[in-house]
C-alpha positions as CSV (number, residue, x, y, z in Angstrom):
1,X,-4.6,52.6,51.3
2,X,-3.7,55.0,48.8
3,X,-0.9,57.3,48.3
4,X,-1.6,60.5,50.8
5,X,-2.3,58.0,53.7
6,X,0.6,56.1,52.6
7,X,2.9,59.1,53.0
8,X,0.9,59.9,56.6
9,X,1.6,56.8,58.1
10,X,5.8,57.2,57.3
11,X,5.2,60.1,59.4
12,X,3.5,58.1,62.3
13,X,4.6,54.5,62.0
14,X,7.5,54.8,64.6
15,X,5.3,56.0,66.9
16,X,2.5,52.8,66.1
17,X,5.0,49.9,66.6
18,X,6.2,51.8,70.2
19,X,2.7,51.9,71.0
20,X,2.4,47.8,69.9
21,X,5.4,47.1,71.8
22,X,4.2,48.8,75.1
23,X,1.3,46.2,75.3
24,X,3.7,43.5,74.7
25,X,7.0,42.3,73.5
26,X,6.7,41.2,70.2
27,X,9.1,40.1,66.9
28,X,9.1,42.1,63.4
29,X,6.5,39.5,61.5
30,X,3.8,40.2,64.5
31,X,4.1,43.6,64.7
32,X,3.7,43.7,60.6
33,X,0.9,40.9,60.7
34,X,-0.6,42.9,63.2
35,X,-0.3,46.2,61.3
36,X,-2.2,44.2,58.4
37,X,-4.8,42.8,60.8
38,X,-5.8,46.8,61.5
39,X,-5.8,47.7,58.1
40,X,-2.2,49.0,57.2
41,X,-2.0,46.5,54.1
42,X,0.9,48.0,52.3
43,X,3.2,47.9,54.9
44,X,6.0,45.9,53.6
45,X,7.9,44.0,55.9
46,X,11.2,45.2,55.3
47,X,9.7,48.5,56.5
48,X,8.8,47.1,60.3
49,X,12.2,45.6,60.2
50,X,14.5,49.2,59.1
51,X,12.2,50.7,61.8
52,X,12.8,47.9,64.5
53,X,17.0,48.4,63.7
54,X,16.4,52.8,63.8
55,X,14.4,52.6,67.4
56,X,17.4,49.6,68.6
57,X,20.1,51.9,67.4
58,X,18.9,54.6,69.6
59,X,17.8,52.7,72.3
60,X,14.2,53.0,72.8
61,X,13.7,49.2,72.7
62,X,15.7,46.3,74.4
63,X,16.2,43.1,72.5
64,X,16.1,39.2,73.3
65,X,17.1,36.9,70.8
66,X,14.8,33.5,71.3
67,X,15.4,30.2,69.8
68,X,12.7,30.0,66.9
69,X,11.3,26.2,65.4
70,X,12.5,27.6,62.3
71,X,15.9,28.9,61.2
72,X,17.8,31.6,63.2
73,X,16.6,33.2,66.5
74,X,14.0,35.8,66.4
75,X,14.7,39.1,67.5
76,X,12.3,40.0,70.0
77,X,11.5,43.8,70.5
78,X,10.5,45.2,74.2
79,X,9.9,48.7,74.9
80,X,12.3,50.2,77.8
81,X,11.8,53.0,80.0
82,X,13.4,55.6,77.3
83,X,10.7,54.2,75.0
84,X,8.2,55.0,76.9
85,X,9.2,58.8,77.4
86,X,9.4,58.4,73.8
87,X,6.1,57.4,73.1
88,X,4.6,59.4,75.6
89,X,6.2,62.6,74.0
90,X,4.4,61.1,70.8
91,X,1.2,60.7,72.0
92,X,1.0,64.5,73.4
93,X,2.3,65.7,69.5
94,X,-0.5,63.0,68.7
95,X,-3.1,65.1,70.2
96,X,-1.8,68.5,69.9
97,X,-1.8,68.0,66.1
98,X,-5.5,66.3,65.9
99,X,-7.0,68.8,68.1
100,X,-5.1,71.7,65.7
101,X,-6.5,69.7,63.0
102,X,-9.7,69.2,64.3
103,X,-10.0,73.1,64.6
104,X,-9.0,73.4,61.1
105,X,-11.7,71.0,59.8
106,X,-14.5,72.7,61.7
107,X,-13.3,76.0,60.2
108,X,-12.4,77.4,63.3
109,X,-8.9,79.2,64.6
């Protein structure tokens, strides 16, 4: 990925892990692994994780702590009914900016 979609995605990556999280509950490593698996390579982790604390913090996710085989209980991220509002309100400023964009590209107004 270079720099420009880099820069994009900050814009847009709250909005991807909501839409993650409202197929599934899921902890901070899957939800980066499966940023990776789609592409996103230079997503660090510790940038899923600041993201994860923002959209607790303003309650748009509920958390479960589960025993993990491994060290500390894992935090595990579900999205609650204000975060689906949320991410419904992002996917209609989704597709009012791609169809705006769209225009643009064709050349139209």
């Amino acid at each position: 990925m270079g720099k420009q979609a880099t820069e994009m995605l900050k814009g847009i990556l709250e909005g991807i892990v909501l839409a993650i999280l409202s197929g599934r509950p899921a902890y901070g490593y899957e939800i980066t692994a499966w940023l990776r698996d789609q592409g996103f390579s230079d997503i660090a982790e510790g940038t899923v994780y600041a993201l994860l604390v923002r959209v607790e913090r303003r309650g748009l996710v509920d958390v479960e702590k589960v025993p993990s085989e491994k060290g500390p209980p894992r935090k595990v991220y579900s999205l609650n009914s204000q975060g689906r509002a949320y991410l419904e309100e992002f996917w209609r400023t989704w597709s009012f900016l791609t169809e705006r964009l769209e225009q643009l590209r064709e050349g139209g107004e």
